[in-house]
N, C-alpha and C positions, 0 to 999 in steps of 0.2 A: 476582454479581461486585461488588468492593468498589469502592465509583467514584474513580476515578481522575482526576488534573488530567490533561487532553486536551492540554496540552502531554506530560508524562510518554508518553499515548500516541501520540504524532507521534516520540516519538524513537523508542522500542521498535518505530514501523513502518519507520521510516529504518533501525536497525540491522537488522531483516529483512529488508529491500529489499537490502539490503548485502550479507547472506550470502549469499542467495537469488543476486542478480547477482553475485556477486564485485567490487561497483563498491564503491572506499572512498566511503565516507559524506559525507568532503566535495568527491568531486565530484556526489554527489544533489542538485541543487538541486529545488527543491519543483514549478519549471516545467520541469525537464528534462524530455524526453519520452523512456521508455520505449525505443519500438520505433527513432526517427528520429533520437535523439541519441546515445542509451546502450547502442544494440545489443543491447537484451532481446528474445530470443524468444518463441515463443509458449506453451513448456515451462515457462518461467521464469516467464511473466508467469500461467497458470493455480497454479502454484506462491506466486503471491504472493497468488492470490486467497484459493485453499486455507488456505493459512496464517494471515490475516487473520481467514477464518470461524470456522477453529479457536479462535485464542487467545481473541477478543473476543465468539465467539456468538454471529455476526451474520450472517444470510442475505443475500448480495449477488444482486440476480435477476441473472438473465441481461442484461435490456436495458440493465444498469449497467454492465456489466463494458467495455465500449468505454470509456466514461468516466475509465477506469482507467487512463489515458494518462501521468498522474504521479502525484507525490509528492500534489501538491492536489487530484487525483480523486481517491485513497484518503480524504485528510484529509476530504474533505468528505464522501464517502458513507458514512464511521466516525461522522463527527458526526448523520449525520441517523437512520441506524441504532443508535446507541447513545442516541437522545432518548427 
């Protein structure tokens, strides 16, 4: 994969988060919570895991995916998986 500015891919996860939720982009704030704020299920939210793995290549374990609580859980477990 050709490396990418890791802002570039914080937005392409946000307009995914987007589709995926049907929530417009600017109410994703990066500390919004998923399940508690923004009404994402648990369909949705294996769909964002899914999605992430695909595009970027990156095995999320299992013990991660709680972490996966916002915007900044994905961001940071995209950066440590993509080091």
């Amino acid at each position: 994969m050709a490396k990418k500015n890791f802002e570039e891919i914080k937005k392409e996860v946000k307009t995914k988060v987007s589709e995926i939720t049907e929530i417009p982009e600017e109410k994703l704030k990066e500390d919004a919570r998923f399940v508690e704020d923004l009404g994402v299920d648990s369909m949705m939210a294996l769909e964002i895991v899914a999605s992430i793995e695909k595009k970027y290549q990156v095995a999320i374990r299992e013990e991660d995916i709680p972490k996966i609580s916002n915007l900044r859980g994905i961001y940071e477990l995209l950066e440590k998986a993509m080091k």
